[in-house]
Structure formats: structure tokens, C-alpha cells
C-alpha positions in Angstrom: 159.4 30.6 144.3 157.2 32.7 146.5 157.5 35.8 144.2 156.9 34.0 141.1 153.6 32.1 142.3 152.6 35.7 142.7 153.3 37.2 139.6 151.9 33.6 138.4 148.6 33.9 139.5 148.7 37.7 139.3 149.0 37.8 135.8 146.7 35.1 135.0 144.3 36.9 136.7 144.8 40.3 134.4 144.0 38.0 131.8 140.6 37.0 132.9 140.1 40.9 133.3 141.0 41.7 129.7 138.4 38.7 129.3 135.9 40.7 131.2 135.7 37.5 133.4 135.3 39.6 136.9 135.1 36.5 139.5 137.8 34.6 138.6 140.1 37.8 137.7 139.2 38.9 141.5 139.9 35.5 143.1 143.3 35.1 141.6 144.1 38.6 141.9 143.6 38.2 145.8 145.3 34.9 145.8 148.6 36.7 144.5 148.3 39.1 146.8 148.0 36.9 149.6 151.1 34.9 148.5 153.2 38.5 147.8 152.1 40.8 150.8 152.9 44.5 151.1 155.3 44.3 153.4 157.6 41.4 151.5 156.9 42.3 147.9 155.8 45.8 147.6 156.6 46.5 144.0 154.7 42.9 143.2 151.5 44.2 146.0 151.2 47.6 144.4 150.7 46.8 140.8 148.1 44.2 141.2 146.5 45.8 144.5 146.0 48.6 141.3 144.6 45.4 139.2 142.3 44.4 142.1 141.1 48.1 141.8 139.9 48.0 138.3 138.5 45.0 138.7 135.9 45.9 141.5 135.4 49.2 139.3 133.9 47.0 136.6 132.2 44.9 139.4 130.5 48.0 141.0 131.8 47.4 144.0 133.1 51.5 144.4 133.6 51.1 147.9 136.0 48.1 147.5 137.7 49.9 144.4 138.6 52.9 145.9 140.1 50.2 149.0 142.0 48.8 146.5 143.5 51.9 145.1 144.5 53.5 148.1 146.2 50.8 149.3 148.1 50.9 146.0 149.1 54.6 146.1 150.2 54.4 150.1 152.8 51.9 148.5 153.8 53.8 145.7 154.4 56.4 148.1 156.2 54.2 150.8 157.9 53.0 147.4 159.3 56.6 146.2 162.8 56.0 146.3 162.7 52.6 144.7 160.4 53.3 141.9 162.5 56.1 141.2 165.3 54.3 140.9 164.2 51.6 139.0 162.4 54.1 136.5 166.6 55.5 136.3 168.0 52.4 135.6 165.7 49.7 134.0 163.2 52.6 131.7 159.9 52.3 134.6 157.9 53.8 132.3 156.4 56.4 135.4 153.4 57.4 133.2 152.3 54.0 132.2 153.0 52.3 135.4 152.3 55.2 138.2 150.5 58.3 137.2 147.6 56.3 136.6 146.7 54.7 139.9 146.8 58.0 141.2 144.3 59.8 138.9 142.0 56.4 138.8 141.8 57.2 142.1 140.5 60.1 141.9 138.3 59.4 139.3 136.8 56.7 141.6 136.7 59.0 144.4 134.8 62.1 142.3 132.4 60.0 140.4 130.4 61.4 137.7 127.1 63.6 138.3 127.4 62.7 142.3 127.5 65.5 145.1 130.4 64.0 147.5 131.1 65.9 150.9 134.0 67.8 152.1 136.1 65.1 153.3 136.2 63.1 150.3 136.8 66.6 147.7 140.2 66.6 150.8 140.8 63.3 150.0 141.0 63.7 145.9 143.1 67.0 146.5 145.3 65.1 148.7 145.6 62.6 145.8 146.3 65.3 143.3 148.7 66.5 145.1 150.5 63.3 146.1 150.5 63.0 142.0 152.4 66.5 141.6 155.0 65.5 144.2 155.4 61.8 142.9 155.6 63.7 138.8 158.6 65.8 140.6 160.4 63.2 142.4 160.0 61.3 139.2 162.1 64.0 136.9 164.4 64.8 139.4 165.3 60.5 139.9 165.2 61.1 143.7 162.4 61.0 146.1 164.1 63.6 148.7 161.3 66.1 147.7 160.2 68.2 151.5 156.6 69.3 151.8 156.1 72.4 154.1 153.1 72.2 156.3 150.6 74.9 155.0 148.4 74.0 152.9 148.6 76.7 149.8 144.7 78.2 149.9 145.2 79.2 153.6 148.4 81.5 152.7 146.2 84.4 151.1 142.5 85.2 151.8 141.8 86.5 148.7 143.3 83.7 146.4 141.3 81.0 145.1 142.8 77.5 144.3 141.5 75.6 141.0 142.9 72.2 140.9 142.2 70.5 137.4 142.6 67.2 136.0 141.7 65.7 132.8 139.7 62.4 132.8 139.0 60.7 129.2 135.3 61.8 129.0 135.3 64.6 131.4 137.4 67.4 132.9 136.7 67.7 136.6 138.1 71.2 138.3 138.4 71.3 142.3 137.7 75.1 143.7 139.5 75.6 147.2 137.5 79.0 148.1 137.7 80.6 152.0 138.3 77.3 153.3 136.0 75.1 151.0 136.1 72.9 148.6 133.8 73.0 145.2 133.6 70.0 142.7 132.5 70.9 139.2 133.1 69.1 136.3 132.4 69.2 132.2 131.5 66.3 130.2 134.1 66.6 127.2 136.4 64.0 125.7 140.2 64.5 127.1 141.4 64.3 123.0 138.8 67.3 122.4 140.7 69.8 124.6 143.6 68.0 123.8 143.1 69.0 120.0 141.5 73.0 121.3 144.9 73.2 123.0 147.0 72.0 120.1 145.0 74.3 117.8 145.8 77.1 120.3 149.5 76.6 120.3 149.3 76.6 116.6 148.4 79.7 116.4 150.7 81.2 119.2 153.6 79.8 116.7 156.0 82.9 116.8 157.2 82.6 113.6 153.1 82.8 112.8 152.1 85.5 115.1 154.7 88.3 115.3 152.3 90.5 113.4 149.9 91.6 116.2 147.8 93.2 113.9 147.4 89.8 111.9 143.3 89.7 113.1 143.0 86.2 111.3 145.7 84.7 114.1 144.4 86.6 117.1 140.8 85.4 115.8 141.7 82.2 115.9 143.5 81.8 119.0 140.1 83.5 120.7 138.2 80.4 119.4 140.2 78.2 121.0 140.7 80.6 124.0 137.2 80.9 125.3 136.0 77.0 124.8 139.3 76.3 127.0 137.5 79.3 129.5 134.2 77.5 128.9 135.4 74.5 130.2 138.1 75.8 133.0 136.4 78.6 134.6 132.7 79.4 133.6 131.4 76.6 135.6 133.4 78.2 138.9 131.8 81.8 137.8 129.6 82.2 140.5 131.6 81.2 143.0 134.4 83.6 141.9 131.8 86.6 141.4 130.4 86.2 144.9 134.0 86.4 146.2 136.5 88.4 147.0 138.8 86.9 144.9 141.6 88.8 143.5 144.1 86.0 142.2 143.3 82.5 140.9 146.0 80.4 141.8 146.2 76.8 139.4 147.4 73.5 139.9 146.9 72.0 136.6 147.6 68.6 135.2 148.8 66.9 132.3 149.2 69.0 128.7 147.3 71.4 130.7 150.0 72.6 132.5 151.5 74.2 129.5 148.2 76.5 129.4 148.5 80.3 129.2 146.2 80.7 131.5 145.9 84.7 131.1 145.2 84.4 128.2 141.9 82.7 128.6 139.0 84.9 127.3 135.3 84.6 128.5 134.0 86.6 125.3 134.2 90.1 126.5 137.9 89.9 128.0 141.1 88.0 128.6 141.3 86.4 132.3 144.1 88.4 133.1 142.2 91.5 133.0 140.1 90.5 136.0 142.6 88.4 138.2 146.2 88.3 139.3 147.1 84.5 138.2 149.8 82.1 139.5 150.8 78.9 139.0 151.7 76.1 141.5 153.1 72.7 141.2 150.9 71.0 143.3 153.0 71.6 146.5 152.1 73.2 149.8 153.8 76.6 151.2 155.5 77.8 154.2 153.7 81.1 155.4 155.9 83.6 155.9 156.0 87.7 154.1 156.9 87.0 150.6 156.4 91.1 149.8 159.8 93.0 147.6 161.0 95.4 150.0 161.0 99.0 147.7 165.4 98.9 148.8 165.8 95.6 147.0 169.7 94.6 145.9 169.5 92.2 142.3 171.8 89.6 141.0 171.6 89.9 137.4 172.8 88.0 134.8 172.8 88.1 130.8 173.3 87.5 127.0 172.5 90.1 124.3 175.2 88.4 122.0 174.7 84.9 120.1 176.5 81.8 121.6 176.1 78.1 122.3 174.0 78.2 118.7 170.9 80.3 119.9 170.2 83.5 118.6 171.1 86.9 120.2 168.6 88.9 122.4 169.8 92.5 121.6 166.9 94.2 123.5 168.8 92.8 126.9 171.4 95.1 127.2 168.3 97.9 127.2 166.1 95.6 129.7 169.1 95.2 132.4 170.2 98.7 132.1 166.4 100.0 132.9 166.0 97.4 135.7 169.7 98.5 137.4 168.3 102.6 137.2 165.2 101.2 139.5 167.1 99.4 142.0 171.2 98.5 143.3 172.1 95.7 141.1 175.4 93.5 140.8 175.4 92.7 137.0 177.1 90.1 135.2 176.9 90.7 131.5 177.9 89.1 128.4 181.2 87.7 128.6 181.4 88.3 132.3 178.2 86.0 132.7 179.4 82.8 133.1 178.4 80.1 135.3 181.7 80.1 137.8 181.2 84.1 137.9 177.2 83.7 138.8 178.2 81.2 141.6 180.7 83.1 142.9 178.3 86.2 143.1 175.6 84.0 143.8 176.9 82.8 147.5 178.5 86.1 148.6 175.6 88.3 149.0 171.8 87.7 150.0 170.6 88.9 146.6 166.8 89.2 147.4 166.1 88.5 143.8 168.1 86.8 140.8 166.8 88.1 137.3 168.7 85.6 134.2 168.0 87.5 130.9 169.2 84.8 129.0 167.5 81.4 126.8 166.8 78.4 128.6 164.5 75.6 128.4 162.2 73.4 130.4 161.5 70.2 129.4 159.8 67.3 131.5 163.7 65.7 130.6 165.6 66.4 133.6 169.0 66.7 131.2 167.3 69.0 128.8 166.0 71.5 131.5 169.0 74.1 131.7 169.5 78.0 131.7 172.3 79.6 129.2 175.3 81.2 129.9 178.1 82.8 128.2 180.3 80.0 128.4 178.2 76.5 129.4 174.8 75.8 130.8 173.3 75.7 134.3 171.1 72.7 134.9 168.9 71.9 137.6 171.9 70.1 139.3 173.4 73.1 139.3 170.9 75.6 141.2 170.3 72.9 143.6 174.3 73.1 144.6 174.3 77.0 144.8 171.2 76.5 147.0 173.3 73.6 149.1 176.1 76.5 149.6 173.9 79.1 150.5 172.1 77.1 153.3 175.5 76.1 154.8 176.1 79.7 154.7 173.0 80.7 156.4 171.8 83.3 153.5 168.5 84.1 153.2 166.3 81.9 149.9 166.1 84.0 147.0 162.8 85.5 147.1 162.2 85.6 143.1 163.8 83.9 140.4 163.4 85.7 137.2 163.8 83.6 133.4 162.9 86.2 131.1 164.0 84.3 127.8 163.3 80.8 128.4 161.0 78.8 126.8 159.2 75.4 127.2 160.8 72.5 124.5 158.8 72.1 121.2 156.7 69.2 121.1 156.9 68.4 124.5 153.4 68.5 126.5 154.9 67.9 129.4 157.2 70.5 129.9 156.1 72.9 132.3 157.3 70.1 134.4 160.8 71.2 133.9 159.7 74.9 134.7 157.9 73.5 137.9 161.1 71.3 138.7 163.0 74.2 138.2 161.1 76.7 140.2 161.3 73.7 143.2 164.9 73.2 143.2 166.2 76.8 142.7 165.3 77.4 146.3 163.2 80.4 145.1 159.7 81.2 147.2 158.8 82.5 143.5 159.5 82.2 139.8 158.8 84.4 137.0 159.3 83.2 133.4 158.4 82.6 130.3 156.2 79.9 128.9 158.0 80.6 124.9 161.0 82.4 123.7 158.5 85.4 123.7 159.5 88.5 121.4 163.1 90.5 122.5 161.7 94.2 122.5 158.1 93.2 124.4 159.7 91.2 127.1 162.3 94.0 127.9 159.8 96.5 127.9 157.1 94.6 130.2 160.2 93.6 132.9 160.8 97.0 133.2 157.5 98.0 134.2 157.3 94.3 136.0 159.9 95.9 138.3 158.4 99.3 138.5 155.2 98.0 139.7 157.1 95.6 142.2 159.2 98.7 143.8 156.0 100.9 143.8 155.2 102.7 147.3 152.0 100.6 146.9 154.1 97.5 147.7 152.0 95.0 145.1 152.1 91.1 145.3 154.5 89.6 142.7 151.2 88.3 140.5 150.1 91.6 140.9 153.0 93.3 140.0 153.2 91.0 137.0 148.9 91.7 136.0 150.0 95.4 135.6 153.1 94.6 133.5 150.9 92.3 130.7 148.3 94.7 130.7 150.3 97.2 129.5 151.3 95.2 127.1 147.9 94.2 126.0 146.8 97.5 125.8 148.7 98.8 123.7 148.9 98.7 119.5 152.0 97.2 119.0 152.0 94.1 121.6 148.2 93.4 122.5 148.7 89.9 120.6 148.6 87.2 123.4 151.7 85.9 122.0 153.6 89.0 123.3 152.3 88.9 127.2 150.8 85.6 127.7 153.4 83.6 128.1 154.8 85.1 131.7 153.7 82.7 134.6 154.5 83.6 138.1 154.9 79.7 140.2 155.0 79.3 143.5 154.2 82.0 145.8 152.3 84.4 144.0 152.1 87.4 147.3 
């Protein structure tokens, strides 16, 4: 009875706001929450604590807005595990019913045009951030995500932090810089750089672009390239130059996520060519030496032959034989790369890093979010078992992941969830992969370098390592097309 008087005069008060009729949409909103507190009906509280949000939003009451909405999000969070469930079981459509409190929020919190101090720029990151973990939780259908304590722009001096998130008339950008935070934000319709973006891709189309001499492509994808720079990073220009900033670390949002962000080009050159660049999921890191010893044993697997329906990759027999010269390698090749034989390996030996030459996808479908091997497919459920095995046996995480065939699924915006999802639950501090099924010969040859920069005396960070290996490729004739290089992101730890 209780429950239903609530949704009663909840919904009967959402449709006084679709009415515009603020008074008596507030006064029944408040009414239902007084009949279903947040303590007996949570899932009822939240969702119109949210309404009682917008409402004062349309009121001008800010202050009373932004009450509304917090109180909303610290049940959603208290909530995790049952909203998870429930999106399992009964179809909670997450986007529609969750991601939005959370970026309202925000919006209410950064308004428009305003200066806002320190503590409230904290208090929007914190909410961004909140949203990254509550995306994860969401595609894994669990909400046992852990959170290490350090926040992510404290691990490296010389690493910025550019939080972005796409608003329907404006894309605002956070700057965490030597232990402040900048606001800045660009007054442009969310389906404007939705459609720059799209155009973008369109152009990166491999089937399209495998000509790098093709100047019509690589014209057009500079169009699209520096208005997405105009709108991501020229506003935080000054800041960066007055720096010491070597590498731009992004936590991006939305469509955004599936960004090349090297490729980014300010009209005289591509981001890359200034900064290291990395990409995080929104999560903070444990501190600890992250650096590739030069005497570093791999675990490598792959697949130069066609199976499971996807093409061969005959330039990986050459990339995994050039990576074994550089360093002592245990290699599982071919038929002898199968999933029981890459778990056996896996848990015997503390391989320091674990390089798949193989296809794979991300997708922001859990189910669809798998790496190939010679005879089935390793999922996410999958790495996080190995990972279960290798903490009861005490070995040490796997300090980089390597995907260097994978690709994010067509059509989906979202998928570099998937990739972040997958760089979470692999256990590794870092992941390096690919963004598209990028071309056979380029990757091989930019790994190999990849690994020669890693294992140099001069003991580079992995993002560094990873600049030098794309540059290369840029530079030169035959691959300085962006779809060749751009596609390698480094997520997680970036040192």
C-alpha cells in the first residue's frame, strides 16, 4: 500500500513537470518521498529524489537541485548491487535510468560561464568518476568493483589529467595539473561533435584508407581532427605550455571514449608528436614502480593462420619472432595457442608481460568482449579466473597486457568500454591495444620497435615507449596515415 501511494503521487507529480507546473510537481514529488523514504524504498527514493532535482533546476532553486541530486547518486551508489541486478534480469535500461543523474549532476554543479572554486571542480571529478565506476560495474553485472586509494594525477608529476564530458550544448573538460583543478568549457551542440566524430571514423574506414598516400582521406580526416583539437585541448593550451607536462592522461566519456586521441592535430602537428598519451577509465591507481625491467621474461601468444571465421594475420609469425630476439619469451603459437595451454602457462610463471597477437573485440556487451584463440575464445570471465589463480598463488599482477589485433565492434559508440572493462579485470597495471583491426605489416613493425624502446638502457615509461613506436610509424612514407598508428592506446598506468 505504502509503496504504491508513493509511486502514486510520485508519478502524478512527473506529470505536472512535463506540464511545466513547478509547485505542484514539487509538492507531490516531496509527498512521495516522504511516504517511500530512503532507507525503506531506495529504488522508489532515488528515481524521484532525481525528479525532485529537475524540478528545482527549472525553479532556479540550484542550491536545492544539486541537494536533490546528490542525494539520488549516494543511493545509486548504496544501490550498486541491486541496480545491477535488476538491469541483468528485468532490461534496467542503465543509460536511460542511471547515467544521467550522474552527469545532471555535474552539469548542475559546473554551471555555464560561472568560475566555481576548488572544492566544487573535486566534487564534479568525484562525480565523473563515480559515473566510470558505476558504467563498469554496469557491464560487468556485478558491483564488486575495488578502488585503490591514490588518486591518478598524484602518481606522476609530469602527467596532466583531462577529464571530459559531453553536455547537449556544451563540452566542459576538467584539467587536474600539479595538484589543481581547471574548468574550461566550449559552447557546442553534443550532435555537432557527435557528427565531427562520425565523419572522422568515416574516413579511418580501413577498407577506405589503406592507401596512405590517398591525400583526399588523410585531408579529410585533418578536418575533423583539429575541430575535435579545437574543442579538447586548445582551450587547456596555456596551461599545458606553462607546464612541464610530458603526458596527457584522458578520462573521457561517452562516444568520446572511442577517440584516437593521438591523432588529434592543432594545424601544424598531430598531438602525439608533443605528448606521451594514455588512457584511463575513470579509476584511481595504487602507486607503486610500474617501470619494464631491461631482463623482462614474456608470455606470448598467437594466430597468423585463419580460424573461428576471421581472417589470418600473416605478419605475426614475423612480429613474435622479432619480439622473442629482444627478450626470453615462452611462446605459444598457432595450434599450440589455445586457451587451456595459455592458462596453464599463464599461472606457472610470473610473466611480467603477456603480449596476445591475435583478433579480439571490445564491445560495451559484456558477452561480445572476448580475445581469439586457436581453438575457442577468452572472455572477460575468463582473465578474471586466471587472475583468481594467480592471486591464490601469490604471483606477481601482470605489469602489461598487450592486444595487438583487437579492435572495437562496428557501430558500437560505446565500446571502449569493453577495452576499459577489459584492461580492469585482466589484473594488468597496463594495457596496450588497439582501437581497430589496424593493418598486419604496420602493427608488427611498430611492436617491435614498441619493445625496443621499452627494453632501452633509457628505461622509458610504457606511453613513452609507445610515442616513439607511432612516430616512427608516422614518419615514415609508407604508414604516416593515422589509420596505421593511431589506433594504439596505452590504459591504465601509463609510467
Amino acid at each position: 500500500m505504502t509503496q504504491g501511494l508513493a509511486y502514486a503521487l510520485g508519478l502524478t507529480g512527473r506529470l505536472y513537470e512535463i506540464e511545466q507546473q513547478w509547485q505542484p510537481a514539487a509538492t507531490l514529488t516531496l509527498e512521495s518521498l516522504t511516504v517511500a523514504s530512503a532507507y525503506t524504498y531506495p529504488t522508489i527514493a532515488y528515481q524521484f529524489l532525481w525528479q525532485l532535482g529537475r524540478i528545482r533546476k527549472a525553479q532556479g532553486q540550484s542550491q536545492a537541485a544539486i541537494a536533490a541530486y546528490t542525494q539520488a547518486v549516494d543511493i545509486v551508489t548504496a544501490l550498486r548491487q541491486d541496480l545491477v541486478t535488476i538491469s541483468a534480469e528485468a532490461k534496467f535500461n542503465f543509460r536511460k535510468n542511471i547515467e544521467p543523474v550522474y552527469r545532471e549532476l555535474v552539469d548542475l554543479l559546473l554551471p555555464p560561464g560561472v568560475e566555481v572554486s576548488q572544492a566544487i571542480l573535486k566534487t564534479a571529478r568525484a562525480q565523473i568518476e563515480a559515473l566510470k565506476i558505476a558504467e563498469l560495474n554496469n557491464f560487468f553485472r556485478d558491483a564488486c568493483l575495488e578502488i585503490p586509494p591514490q588518486q591518478i594525477d598524484q602518481i606522476d608529476p609530469n602527467a596532466a589529467v583531462i577529464y571530459s564530458i559531453a553536455f547537449p550544448e556544451r563540452l566542459v573538460t576538467i584539467l587536474a595539473l600539479s595538484g589543481q583543478l581547471f574548468k574550461y568549457e566550449v559552447p557546442i551542440a553534443q550532435n555537432q561533435i557527435d557528427q565531427v566524430y562520425r565523419d572522422f571514423f568515416r574516413h579511418l574506414n580501413p577498407i577506405e584508407s589503406r592507401n596512405s598516400t590517398d591525400s583526399a582521406s588523410l585531408s579529410a580526416i585533418l578536418g575533423a581532427s583539429q575541430k575535435l583539437y579545437r574543442w579538447l585541448i586548445e582551450p587547456l593550451e596555456t596551461q599545458l605550455d606553462q607546464s612541464q607536462v610530458k603526458t596527457l592522461v584522458f578520462v573521457m566519456d561517452g562516444f568520446l571514449r572511442n577517440l584516437p586521441l593521438a591523432s588529434l592535430h592543432d594545424g601544424k602537428q598531430f598531438l602525439i608528436e608533443k605528448y606521451d598519451v594514455a588512457l584511463n577509465p575513470g579509476l584511481q591507481l595504487a602507486k607503486f614502480d610500474t617501470r619494464i625491467p631491461q631482463e623482462t621474461r614474456l608470455l606470448i601468444g598467437g594466430l597468423s593462420e585463419a580460424r573461428q571465421d576471421f581472417s589470418p594475420l600473416p605478419a605475426v609469425e614475423a612480429e613474435i619472432t622479432e619480439i622473442s630476439i629482444r627478450s626470453a619469451a615462452e611462446v605459444l603459437f598457432n595450434q599450440t595457442f589455445t586457451k587451456e595451454k595459455l592458462e596453464e602457462r599463464f599461472n606457472q610463471l610470473p610473466f611480467p608481460i603477456v603480449h596476445l597477437a591475435t583478433h579480439g573485440q571490445f564491445s560495451s556487451n559484456l558477452d561480445q568482449t572476448f580475445i581469439l584463440t586457436w581453438d575457442d575464445k577468452i572472455q572477460i570471465k575468463d582473465l578474471e579466473r586466471l587472475l583468481a589463480k594467480r592471486k591464490q598463488q601469490n604471483l606477481t599482477p601482470v605489469q602489461l597486457l598487450v592486444l595487438s589485433a583487437c579492435q572495437t565492434a562496428t557501430g558500437d559508440d560505446r565500446a571502449a568500454l569493453g577495452l576499459a572493462g577489459l584492461a580492469v579485470r585482466s589484473g594488468a597495471i597496463s594495457t596496450l591495444a588497439t582501437l581497430w583491426s589496424v593493418d598486419d605489416q604496420s602493427t608488427a613493425e611498430l611492436m617491435v620497435e614498441f619493445y625496443q624502446q621499452l627494453f632501452s638502457p633509457a628505461n622509458l615509461s610504457k606511453a613513452h615507449a609507445l610515442r616513439q613506436a607511432q612516430l616512427q610509424l608516422l614518419q615514415s612514407d609508407q604508414y604516416r596515415h593515422p589509420y596505421y598508428w593511431a589506433g594504439f592506446v596505452m590504459v591504465g598506468h601509463w609510467l
